[in-house]
KENU-16595 format. One line per 4 residues: for each residue x, y, z of C-alpha. Coordinates in pm, 1 decimal. Example, Ala and Ser with C-alpha at 12.3 -4.5 7.8 and 13.67 -1.06 7.14 Angstrom:
! residues 2
1230.0 -450.0 780.0  1367.0 -106.0 714.0
END
This chain:
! residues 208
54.0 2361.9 -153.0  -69.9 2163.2 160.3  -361.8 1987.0 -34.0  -90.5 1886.9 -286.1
118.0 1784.8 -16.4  -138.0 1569.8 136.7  -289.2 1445.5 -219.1  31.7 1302.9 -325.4
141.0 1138.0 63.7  -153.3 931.1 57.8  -117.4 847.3 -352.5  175.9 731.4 -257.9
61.0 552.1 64.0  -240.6 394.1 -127.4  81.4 280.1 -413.0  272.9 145.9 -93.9
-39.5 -50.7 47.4  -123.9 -204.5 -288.7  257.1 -299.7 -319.9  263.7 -486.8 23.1
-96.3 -657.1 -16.7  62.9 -819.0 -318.7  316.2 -916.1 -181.0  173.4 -1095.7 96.9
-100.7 -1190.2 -73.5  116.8 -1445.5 -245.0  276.8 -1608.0 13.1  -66.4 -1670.4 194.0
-119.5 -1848.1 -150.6  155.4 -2058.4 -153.8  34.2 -2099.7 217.6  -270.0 -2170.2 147.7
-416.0 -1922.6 422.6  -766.7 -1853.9 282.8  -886.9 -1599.1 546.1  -608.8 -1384.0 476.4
-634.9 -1435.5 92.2  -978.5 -1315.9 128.9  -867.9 -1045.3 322.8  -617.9 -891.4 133.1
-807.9 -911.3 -180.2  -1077.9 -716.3 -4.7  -818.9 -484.0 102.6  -650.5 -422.2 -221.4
-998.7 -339.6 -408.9  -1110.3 -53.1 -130.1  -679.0 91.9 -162.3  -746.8 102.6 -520.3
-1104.5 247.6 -433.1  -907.2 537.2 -225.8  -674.1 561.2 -463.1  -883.7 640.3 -737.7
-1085.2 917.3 -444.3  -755.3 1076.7 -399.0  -690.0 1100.5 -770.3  -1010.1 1238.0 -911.3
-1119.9 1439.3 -605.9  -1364.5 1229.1 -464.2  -1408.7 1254.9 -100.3  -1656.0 913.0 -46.7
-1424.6 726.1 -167.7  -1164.7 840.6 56.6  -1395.6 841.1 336.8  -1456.8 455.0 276.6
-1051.1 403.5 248.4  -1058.5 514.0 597.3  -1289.8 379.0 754.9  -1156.5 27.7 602.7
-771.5 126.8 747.8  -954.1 110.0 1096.4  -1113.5 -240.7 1002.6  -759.6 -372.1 868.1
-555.7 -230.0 1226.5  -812.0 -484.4 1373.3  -737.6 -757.6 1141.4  -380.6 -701.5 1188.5
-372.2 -686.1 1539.2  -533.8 -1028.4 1542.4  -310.7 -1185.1 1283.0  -18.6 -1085.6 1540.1
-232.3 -1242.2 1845.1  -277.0 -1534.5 1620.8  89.3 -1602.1 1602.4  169.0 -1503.4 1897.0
-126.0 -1689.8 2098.1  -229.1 -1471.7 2274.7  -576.8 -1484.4 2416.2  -592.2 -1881.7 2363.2
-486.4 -1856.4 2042.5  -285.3 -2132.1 1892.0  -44.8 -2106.1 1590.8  -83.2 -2448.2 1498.6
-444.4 -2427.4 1484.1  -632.9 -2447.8 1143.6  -856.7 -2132.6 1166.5  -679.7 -1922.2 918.1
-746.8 -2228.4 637.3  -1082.8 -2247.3 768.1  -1072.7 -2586.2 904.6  -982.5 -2697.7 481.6
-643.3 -2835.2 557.5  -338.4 -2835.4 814.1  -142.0 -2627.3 607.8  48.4 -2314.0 778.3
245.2 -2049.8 674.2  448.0 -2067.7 377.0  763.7 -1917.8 627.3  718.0 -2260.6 841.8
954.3 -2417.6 586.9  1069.9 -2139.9 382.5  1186.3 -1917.7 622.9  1542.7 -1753.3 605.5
1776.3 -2004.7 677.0  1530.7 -2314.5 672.2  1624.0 -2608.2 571.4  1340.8 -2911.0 493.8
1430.9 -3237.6 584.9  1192.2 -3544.6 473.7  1172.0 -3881.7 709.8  1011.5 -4202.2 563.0
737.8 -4338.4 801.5  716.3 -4669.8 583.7  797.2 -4855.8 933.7  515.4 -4765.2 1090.2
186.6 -4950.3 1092.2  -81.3 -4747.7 856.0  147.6 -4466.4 742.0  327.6 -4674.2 491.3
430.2 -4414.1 188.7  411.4 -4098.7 394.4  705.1 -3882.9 535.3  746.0 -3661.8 811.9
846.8 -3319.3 729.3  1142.9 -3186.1 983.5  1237.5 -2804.4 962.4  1581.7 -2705.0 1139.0
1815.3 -2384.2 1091.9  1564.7 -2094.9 1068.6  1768.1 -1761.2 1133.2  1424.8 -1602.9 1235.3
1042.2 -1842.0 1316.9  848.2 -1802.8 1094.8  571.3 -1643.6 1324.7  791.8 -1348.0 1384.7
807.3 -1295.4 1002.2  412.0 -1284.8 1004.9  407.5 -1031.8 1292.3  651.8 -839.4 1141.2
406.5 -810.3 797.8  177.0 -717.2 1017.3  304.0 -458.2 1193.0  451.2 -300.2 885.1
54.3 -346.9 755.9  -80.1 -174.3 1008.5  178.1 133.0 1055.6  98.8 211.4 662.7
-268.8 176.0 757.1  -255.1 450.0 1095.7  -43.7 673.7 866.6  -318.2 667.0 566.1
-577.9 671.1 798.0  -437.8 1047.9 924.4  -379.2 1135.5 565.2  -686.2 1045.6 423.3
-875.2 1252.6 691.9  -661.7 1540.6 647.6  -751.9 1509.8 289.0  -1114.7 1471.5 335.5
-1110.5 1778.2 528.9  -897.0 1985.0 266.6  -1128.5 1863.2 9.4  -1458.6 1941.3 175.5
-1329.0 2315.2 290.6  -1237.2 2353.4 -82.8  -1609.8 2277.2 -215.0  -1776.6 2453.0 93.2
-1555.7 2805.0 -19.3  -1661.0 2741.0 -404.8  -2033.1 2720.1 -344.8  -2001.0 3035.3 -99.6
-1842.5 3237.5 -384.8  -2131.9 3115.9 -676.0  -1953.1 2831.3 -826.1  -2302.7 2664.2 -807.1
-2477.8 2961.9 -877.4  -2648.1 2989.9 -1249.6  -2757.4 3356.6 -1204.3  -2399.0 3494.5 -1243.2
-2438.2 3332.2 -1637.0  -2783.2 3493.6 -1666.6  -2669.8 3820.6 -1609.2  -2339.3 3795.5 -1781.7
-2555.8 3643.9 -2070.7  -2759.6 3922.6 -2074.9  -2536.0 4262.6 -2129.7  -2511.3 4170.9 -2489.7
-2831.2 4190.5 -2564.6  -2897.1 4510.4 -2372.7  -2631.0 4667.9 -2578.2  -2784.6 4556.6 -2838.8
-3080.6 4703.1 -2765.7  -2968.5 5043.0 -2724.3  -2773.9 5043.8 -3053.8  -3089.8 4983.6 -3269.2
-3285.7 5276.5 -3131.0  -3034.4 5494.0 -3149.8  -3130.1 5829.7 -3376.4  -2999.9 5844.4 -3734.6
END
């Protein structure tokens, strides 16, 4: 009942985890915030990977899912120092779109409550047919929405992380007891092969 228990928590964990990856995998799209896009999609192949462990009873594949929720706690934790600049840091920076453009989160200007004002720049000297992009009235900055993903990312990841060592461990225990009782063991067939033919045996000498 307990490896049941634990089986379908992290199936269900693993279904979570692939849900929330998705989701923020498109907003850093329509971000255009290529280290997380790479991230996530690396993240959503090894949940499916542990998925697929948990569903047909394969404890490598599990083991990789958790060692990978310990690498994506780190990421997290520096997606949240990121926004938060902490440690030098700087929000504004362009190291989440790898240097490739100024673009920032898609919350910047989307954000609950945003609203996107344009300004024409045709006055001044060299930016003739550019605007400048104004964002007033967010209910909530968009940097708190990002640490707020995060966080939720990496309180799913801790909790599969237990799980998927607690279902390791049930699986493991489960194999060890089978190959102690001779669930590997072919001489159990031999001999249960071979009463027939003693039988057999006896039958055709007995007397008339």
């Amino acid at each position: 009942m307990g490896c049941c228990t634990g089986r379908c928590t992290l199936i269900f964990l693993c279904t979570l985890q692939l849900l929330a990856a998705l989701e923020r995998q498109v907003f850093d799209f329509l971000g255009y915030q290529w280290a997380p896009i790479l991230a996530n999609f690396l993240h959503i192949i090894i949940v499916i990977l542990g998925l697929f462990g948990t569903i047909q009873y394969r404890p490598r594949y599990i083991v990789v899912y958790a060692i990978w929720t310990a690498i994506w706690v780190t990421w997290n934790i520096f997606i949240i120092c990121f926004y938060l600049e902490v440690g030098g840091l700087s929000k504004d920076s362009e190291l989440l779109t790898f240097n490739i453009s100024r673009h920032q989160s898609w919350w910047s200007e989307n954000g609950p409550g945003c609203v996107r004002k344009e300004a024409s720049m045709s006055g001044i000297k060299g930016l003739d047919n550019h605007s400048y992009i104004s964002v007033i009235g967010c209910a909530l900055e968009y940097r708190y929405i990002e640490v707020m993903h995060s966080s939720f990312q990496i309180l799913i990841a801790l909790v599969g992380f237990v799980y998927a060592c607690y279902v390791v461990s049930v699986f493991t225990e489960e194999e060890d007891s089978f190959d102690f009782i001779g669930g590997f063991d072919p001489f159990p067939l031999y001999h249960v092969n071979e009463k027939p033919t003693n039988l057999l045996f006896k039958q055709t000498y007995l007397p008339a």
